[in-house]
C-alpha positions as CSV (number, residue, x, y, z in Angstrom):
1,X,78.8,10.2,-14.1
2,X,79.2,6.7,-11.7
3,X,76.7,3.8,-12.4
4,X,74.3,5.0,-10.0
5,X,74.0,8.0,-10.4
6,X,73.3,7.5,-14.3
7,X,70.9,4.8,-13.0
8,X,68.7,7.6,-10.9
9,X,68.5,10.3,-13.9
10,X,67.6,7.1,-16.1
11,X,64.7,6.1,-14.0
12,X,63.7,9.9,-13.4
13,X,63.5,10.1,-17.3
14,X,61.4,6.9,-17.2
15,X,59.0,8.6,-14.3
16,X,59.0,11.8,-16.4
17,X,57.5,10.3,-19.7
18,X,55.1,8.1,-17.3
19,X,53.7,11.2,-15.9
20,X,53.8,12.9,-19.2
21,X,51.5,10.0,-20.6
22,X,49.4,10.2,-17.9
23,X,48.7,13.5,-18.3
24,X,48.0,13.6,-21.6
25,X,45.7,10.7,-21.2
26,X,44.1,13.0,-17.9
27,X,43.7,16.0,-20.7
28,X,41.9,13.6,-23.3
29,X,39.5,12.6,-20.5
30,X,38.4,15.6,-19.6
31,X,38.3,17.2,-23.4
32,X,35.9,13.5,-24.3
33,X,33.3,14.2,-21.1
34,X,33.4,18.1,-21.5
35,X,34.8,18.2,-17.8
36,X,37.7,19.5,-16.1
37,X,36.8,18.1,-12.8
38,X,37.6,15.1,-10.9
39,X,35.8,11.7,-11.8
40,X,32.9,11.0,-9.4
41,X,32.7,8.4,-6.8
42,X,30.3,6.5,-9.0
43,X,32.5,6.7,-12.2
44,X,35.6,5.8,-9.8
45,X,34.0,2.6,-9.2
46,X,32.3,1.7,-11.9
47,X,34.2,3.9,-14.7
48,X,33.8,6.5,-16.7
49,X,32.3,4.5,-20.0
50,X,33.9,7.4,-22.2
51,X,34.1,4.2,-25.2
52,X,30.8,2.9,-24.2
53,X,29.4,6.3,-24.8
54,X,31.6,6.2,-28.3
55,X,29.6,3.0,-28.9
56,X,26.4,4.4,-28.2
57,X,26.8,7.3,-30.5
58,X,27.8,5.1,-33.2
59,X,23.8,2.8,-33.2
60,X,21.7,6.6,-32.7
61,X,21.1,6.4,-36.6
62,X,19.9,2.7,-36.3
63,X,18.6,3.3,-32.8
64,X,15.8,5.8,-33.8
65,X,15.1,4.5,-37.3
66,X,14.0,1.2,-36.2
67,X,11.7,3.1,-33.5
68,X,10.0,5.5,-35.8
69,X,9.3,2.1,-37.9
70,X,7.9,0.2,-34.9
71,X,5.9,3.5,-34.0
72,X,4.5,4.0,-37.2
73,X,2.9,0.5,-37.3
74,X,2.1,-0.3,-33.4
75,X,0.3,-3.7,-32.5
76,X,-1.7,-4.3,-29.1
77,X,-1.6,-7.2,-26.7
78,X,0.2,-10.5,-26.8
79,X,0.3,-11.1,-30.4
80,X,2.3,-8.9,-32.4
81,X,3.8,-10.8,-35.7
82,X,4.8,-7.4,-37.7
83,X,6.6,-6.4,-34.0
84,X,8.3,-9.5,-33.9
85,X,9.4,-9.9,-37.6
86,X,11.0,-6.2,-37.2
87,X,12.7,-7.1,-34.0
88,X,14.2,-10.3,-35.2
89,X,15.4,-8.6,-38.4
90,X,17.1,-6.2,-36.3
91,X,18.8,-8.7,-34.7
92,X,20.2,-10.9,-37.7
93,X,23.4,-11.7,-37.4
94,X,24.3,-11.0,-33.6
95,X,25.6,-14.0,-31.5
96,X,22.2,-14.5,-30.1
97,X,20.5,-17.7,-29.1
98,X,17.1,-16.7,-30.0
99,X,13.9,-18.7,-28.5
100,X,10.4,-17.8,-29.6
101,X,8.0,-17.7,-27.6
102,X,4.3,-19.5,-28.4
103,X,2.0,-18.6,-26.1
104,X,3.0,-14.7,-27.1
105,X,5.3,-13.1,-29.5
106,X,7.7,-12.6,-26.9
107,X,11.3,-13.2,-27.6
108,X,14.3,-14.8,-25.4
109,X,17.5,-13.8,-26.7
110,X,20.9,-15.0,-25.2
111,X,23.9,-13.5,-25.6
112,X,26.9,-16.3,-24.0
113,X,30.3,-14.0,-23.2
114,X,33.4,-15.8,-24.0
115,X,34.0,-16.8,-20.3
116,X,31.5,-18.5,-18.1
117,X,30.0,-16.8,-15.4
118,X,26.2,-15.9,-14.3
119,X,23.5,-14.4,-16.2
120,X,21.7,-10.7,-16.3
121,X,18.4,-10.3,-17.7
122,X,17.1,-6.9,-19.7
123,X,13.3,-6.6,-20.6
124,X,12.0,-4.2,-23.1
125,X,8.1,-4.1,-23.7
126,X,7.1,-4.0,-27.4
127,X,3.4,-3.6,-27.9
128,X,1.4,-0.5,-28.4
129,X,-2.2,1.2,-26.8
130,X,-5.9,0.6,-28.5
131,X,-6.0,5.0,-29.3
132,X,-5.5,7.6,-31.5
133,X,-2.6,9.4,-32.3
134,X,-2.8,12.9,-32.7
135,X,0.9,14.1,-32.3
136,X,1.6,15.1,-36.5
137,X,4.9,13.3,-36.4
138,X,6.3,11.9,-39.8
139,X,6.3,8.7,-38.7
140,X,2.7,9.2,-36.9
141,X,0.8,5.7,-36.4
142,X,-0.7,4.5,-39.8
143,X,-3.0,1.6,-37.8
144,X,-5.9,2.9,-36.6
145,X,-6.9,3.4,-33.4
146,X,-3.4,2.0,-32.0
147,X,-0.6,4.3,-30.9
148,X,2.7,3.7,-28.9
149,X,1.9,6.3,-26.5
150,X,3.4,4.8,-23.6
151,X,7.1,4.4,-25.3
152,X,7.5,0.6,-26.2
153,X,8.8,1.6,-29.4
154,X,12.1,3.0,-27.3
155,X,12.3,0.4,-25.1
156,X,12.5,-2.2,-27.9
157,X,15.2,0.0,-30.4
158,X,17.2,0.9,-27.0
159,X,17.3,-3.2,-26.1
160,X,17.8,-4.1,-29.4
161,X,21.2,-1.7,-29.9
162,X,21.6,-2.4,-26.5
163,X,22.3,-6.4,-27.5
164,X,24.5,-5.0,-30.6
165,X,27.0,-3.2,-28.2
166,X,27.4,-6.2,-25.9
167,X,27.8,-8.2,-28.8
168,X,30.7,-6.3,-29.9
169,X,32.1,-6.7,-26.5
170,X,31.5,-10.1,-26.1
171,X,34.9,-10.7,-25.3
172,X,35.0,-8.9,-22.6
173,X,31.9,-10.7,-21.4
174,X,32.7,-13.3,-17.7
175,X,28.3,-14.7,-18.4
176,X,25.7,-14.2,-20.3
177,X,22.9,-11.1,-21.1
178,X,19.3,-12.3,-21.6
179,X,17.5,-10.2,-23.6
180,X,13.7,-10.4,-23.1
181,X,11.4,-8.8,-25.7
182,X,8.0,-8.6,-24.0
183,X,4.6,-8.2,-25.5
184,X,1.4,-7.7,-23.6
185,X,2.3,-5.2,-21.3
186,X,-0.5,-3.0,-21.3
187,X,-3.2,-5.2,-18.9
188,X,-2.4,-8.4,-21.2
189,X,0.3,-10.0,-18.2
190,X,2.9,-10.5,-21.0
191,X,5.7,-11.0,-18.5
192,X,3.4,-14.0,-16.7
193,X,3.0,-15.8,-19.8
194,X,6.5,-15.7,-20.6
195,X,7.6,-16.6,-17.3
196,X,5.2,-19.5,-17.5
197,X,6.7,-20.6,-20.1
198,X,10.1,-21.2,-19.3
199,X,12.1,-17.5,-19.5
200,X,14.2,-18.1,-16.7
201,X,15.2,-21.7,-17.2
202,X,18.4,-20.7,-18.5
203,X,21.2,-23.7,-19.0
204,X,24.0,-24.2,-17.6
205,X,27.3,-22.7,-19.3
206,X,29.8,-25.0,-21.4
207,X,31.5,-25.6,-19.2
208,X,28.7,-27.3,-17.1
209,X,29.0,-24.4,-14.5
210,X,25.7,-23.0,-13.0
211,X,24.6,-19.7,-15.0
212,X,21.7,-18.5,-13.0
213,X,20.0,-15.3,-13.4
214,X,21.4,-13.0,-10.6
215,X,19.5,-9.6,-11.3
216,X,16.9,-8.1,-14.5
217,X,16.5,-4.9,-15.0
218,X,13.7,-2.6,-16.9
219,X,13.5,0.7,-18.2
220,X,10.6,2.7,-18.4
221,X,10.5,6.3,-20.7
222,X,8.4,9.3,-19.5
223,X,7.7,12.2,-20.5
224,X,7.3,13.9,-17.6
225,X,11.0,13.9,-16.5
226,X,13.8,15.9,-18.4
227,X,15.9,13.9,-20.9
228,X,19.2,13.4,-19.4
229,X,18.1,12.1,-15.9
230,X,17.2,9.1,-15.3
231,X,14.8,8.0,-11.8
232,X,14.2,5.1,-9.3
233,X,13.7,3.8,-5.7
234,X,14.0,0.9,-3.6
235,X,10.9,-0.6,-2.5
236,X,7.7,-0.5,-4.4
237,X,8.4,1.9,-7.4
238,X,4.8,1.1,-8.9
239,X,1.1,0.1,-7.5
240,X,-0.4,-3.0,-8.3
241,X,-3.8,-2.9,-10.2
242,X,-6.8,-4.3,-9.7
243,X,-10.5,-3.9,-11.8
244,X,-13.3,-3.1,-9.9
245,X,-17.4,-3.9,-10.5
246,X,-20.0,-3.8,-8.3
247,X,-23.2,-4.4,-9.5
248,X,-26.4,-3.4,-7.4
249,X,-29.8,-5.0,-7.7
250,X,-33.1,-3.3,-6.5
251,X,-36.8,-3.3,-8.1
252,X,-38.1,-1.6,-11.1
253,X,-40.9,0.7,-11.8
254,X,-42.3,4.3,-12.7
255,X,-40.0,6.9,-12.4
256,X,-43.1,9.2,-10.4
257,X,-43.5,6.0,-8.0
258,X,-40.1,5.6,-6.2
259,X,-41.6,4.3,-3.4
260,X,-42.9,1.1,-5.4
261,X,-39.6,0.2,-6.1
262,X,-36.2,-0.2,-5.1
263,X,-33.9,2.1,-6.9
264,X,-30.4,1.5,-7.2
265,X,-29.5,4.9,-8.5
266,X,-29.0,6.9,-5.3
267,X,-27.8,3.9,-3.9
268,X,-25.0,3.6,-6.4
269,X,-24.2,6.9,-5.7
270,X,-24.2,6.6,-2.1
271,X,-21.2,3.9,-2.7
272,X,-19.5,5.6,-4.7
273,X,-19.1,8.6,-2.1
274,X,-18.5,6.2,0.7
275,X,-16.0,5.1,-1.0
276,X,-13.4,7.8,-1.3
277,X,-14.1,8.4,2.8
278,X,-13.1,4.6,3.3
279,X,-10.0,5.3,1.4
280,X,-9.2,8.7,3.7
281,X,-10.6,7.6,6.5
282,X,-9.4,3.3,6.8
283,X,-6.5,3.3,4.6
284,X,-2.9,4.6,5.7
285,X,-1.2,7.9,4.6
286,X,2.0,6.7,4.5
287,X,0.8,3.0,2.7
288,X,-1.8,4.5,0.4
289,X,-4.4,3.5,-1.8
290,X,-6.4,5.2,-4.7
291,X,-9.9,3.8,-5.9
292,X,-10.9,5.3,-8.6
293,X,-14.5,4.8,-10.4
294,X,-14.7,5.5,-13.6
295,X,-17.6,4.2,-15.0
296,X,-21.6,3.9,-13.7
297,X,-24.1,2.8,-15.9
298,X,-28.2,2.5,-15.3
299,X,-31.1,3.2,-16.7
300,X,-32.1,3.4,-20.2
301,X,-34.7,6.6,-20.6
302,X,-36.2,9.0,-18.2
303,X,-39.4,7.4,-16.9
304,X,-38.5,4.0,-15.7
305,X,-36.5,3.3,-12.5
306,X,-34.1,0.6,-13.7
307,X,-33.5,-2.8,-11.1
308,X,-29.8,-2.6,-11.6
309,X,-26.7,-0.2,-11.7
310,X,-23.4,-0.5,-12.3
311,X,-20.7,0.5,-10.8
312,X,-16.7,0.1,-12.2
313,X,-13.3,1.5,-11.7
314,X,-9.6,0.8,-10.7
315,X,-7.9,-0.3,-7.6
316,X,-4.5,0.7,-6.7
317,X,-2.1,0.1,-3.9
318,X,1.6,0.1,-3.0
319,X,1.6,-3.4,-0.9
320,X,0.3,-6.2,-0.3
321,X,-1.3,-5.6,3.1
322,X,-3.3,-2.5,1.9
323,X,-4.4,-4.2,-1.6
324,X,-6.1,-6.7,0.5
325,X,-7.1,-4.5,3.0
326,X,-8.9,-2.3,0.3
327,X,-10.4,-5.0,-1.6
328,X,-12.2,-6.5,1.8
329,X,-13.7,-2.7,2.7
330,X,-14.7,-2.2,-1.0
331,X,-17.0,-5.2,-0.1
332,X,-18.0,-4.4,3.3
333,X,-19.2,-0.7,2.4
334,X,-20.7,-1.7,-0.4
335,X,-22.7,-4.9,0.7
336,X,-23.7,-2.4,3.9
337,X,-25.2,0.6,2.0
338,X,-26.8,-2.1,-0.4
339,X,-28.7,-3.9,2.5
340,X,-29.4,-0.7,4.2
341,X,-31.8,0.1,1.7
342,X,-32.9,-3.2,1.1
343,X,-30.8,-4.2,-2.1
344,X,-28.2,-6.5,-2.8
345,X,-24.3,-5.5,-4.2
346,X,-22.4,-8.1,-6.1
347,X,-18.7,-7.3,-5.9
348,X,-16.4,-8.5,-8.1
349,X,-12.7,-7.8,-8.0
350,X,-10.5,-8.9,-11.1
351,X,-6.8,-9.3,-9.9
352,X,-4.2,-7.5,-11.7
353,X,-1.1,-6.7,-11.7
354,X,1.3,-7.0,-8.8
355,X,3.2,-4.1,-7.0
356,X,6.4,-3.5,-8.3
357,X,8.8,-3.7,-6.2
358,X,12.2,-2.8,-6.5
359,X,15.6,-4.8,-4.9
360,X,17.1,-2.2,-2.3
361,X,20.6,-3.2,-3.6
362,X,19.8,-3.4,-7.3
363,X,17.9,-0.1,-7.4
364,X,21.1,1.8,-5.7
365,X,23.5,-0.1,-8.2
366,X,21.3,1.4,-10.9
367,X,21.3,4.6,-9.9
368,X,25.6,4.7,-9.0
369,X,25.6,3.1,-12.8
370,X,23.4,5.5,-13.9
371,X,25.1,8.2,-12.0
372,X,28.8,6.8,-13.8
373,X,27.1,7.4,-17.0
374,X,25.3,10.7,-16.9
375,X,27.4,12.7,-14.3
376,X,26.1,13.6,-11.3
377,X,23.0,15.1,-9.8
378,X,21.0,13.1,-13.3
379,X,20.2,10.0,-11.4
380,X,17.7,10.9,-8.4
381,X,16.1,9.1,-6.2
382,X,12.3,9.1,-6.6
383,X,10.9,10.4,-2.9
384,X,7.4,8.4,-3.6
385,X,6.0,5.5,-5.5
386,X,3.8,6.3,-8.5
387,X,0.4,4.6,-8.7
388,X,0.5,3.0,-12.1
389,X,1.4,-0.8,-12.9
390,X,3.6,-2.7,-14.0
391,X,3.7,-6.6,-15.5
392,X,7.5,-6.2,-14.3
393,X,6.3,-6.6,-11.4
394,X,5.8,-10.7,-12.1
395,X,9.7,-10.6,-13.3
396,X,10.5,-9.0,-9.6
397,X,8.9,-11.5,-7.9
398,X,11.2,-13.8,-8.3
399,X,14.4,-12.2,-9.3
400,X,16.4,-9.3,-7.8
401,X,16.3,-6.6,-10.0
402,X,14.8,-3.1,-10.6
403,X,12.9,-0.6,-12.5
404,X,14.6,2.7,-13.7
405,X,12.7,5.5,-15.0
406,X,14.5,7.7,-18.3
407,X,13.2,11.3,-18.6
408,X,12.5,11.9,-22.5
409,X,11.0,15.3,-22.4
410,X,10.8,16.8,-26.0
411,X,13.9,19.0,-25.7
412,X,12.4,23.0,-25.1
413,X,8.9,21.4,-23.3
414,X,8.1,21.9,-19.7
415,X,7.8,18.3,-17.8
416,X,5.5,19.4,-16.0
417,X,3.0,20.6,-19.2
418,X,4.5,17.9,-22.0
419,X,1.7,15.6,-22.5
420,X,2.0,12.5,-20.3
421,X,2.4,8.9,-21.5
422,X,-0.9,7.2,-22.6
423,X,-2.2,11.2,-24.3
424,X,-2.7,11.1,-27.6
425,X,-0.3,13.8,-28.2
426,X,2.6,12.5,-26.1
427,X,6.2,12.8,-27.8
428,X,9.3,11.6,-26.5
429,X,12.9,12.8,-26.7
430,X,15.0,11.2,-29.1
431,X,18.1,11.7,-28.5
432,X,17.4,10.6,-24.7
433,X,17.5,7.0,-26.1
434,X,21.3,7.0,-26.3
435,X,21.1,7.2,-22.2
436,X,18.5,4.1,-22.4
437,X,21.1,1.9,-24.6
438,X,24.2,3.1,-22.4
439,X,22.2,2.2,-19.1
440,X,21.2,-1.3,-20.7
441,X,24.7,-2.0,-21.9
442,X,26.1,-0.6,-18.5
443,X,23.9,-2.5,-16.1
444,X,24.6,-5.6,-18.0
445,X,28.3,-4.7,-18.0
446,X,28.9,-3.7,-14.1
447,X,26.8,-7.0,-13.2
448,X,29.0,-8.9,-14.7
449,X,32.0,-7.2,-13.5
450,X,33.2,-5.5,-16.4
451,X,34.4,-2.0,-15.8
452,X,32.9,0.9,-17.8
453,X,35.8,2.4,-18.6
């Protein structure tokens, strides 16, 4: 056999047990994600997180134990110390910076990766509804009147594993992960007060290079898409909200004299109506509106014409434009019908939350993460807003960033029968955490540039 010839059958064996090892590494793929097709485009570029996944499945146990604690002792608004305390023992011994908040209970915890580089932000709500719980869980509220029927208690477990995993793969790590643990979400602007004071004044790395926050991400549970998909948008993903009371003044008297007085029953009434035509009739299809009343209160027995009614409800829209557009009709119609009879309507608008509004490129990265993560056709991309709020939406306006739906349907319930978030019944998925703490971990992960693989 000459030299060169020997050297061509040596390098051929070489090429052989190359190919051989990646094939067997090819088979072990395919037998770990259940698959024998090709990787997606999304898990081509971002990977096909078959060890993150490992990672995930090793904090379930932790993952749902710490949120059948938090559910069974929710706490409501800004101030939740037994929330906090729970959360921050859950977090002992990570390589966190922790800051806490005094203004709320909220929590600022930073995790530095052992290169410099920017920073991502995650938020997960913590705080709980003023309802009953009527679901017969094990774990079942044990405060009264407070449930977490809108899913904090996931968010804050799937953040919380979500900062263990990173940790463990902190050198990997080219920045830093911000963890923000938010109370107040439900109508108490949470995210404002922590913004206010100081969430996003991050330092600078050791190295003295600039660490800014680049993008910040939320995840929102429902239970009214399947577990296993996950849902978003560019745009606005969520309505702002706005409280509304009008309050109309007239004149007293008998109730068999109405022509003594000035009542503000039928006049009430007459608002009311003309308000849902202003809303068909002024208001855009495609840049919609709802207003809602949900409350009118007047009189106090059967004979007396009372001098005042009111008149409350809710305000939603999907942009600015419309918002203000709706608020300036609302007083228009109902300062007209007032005067029309002779009355006066006091209007009074309480400003709420903001629309949320989602980063075109952030809410596509999301969904190609989300895509790498739970194989294709689970990450869809919502055709409409929805008309409930969000105090993300502060966190949005000034970062780039996005909201992301997870579907947590109790596995064998219809989605579209399973009691919504905020019933007293609602349940939630378990198992559909582990996609919450992968898409965390993953977002975190891709913005900084580490693969998923």
């Amino acid at each position: 056999m000459s030299v060169n010839l020997h050297k061509q059958f040596a390098g051929g064996q070489v090429e052989l047990r190359l190919f051989k090892h990646r094939l067997r590494a090819y088979a072990w793929l395919m037998a770990k994600t259940g698959s024998n097709k090709p990787v997606s485009a999304a898990q081509e570029k971002h990977g096909t997180a078959v060890g993150l996944k490992d990672q995930v499945g090793g904090l379930m146990k932790t993952t749902v134990a710490l949120r059948r604690e938090l559910h069974k002792w929710p706490e409501i608004g800004n101030t939740l110390p037994k929330t906090r305390e729970q959360v921050l023992t859950a977090l002992e011994g990570l390589p966190l910076d922790i800051k806490l908040h005094e203004t709320t209970s909220g929590i600022a915890a930073m995790l530095t990766g052992d290169k410099p580089g920017p920073t991502v932000m995650l938020r997960g709500d913590m705080d709980a509804l003023p309802m009953p719980e009527d679901t017969g869980l094990d774990f079942a509220s044990q405060t009264d009147g407070c449930m977490h029927a809108c899913g904090h208690d996931t968010h804050t477990s799937m953040l919380v594993s979500a900062a263990k995993l990173l940790s463990d793969r902190r050198s990997e790590i080219p920045g830093r992960v911000l963890f923000m643990f938010q109370p107040g979400e439900e109508g108490y602007h949470g995210a404002k007060f922590m913004l206010e004071e100081g969430l996003l004044d991050v330092a600078k790395n050791k190295d003295g290079s600039e660490s800014p926050i680049t993008a910040a991400y939320a995840l929102h549970i429902t239970a009214s898409m399947p577990a296993g998909t996950i849902g978003t948008r560019s745009g606005p993903l969520m309505a702002s909200s706005d409280v509304l009371s009008i309050k109309i003044t007239g004149k007293g008297g008998h109730a068999s004299e109405p022509f003594r007085t000035l009542d503000p029953i039928p006049v009430a009434c007459e608002i009311v109506q003309s308000l849902q035509m202003m809303i068909t009739r002024r208001i855009e299809t495609f840049d919609p509106a709802v207003v809602t009343i949900t409350k009118l209160v007047a009189g106090t027995t059967t004979n007396v014409i009372p001098e005042s009614a009111l008149i409350e409800g809710t305000i939603r829209a999907v942009s600015e434009k419309t918002r203000n557009k709706v608020h300036d009709s609302i007083r228009r119609v109902a300062e007209g019908i007032a005067a029309a009879y002779e009355m006066q309507a006091t209007v009074e608008i309480r400003i709420g939350y903001p629309v949320t509004v989602n980063d075109a490129p952030s809410s596509d990265f999301a969904l190609e993460v989300a895509e790498s993560l739970l194989g294709e056709g689970k990450a869809v991309r919502m055709p409409a807003p929805i008309m409930g709020a969000e105090d993300f939406s502060y966190v949005l306006n000034k970062i780039p960033g996005a909201m992301v739906f997870i579907g947590g349907t109790p596995e064998g319930t219809n989605p579209a029968t399973a009691a919504p978030n905020h019933s007293n019944r609602v349940m939630f998925e378990e198992s559909a955490m582990a996609h919450g703490v992968a898409l965390y971990a993953g977002l975190a992960l891709r913005t900084l540039g580490v693969t998923l693989n």
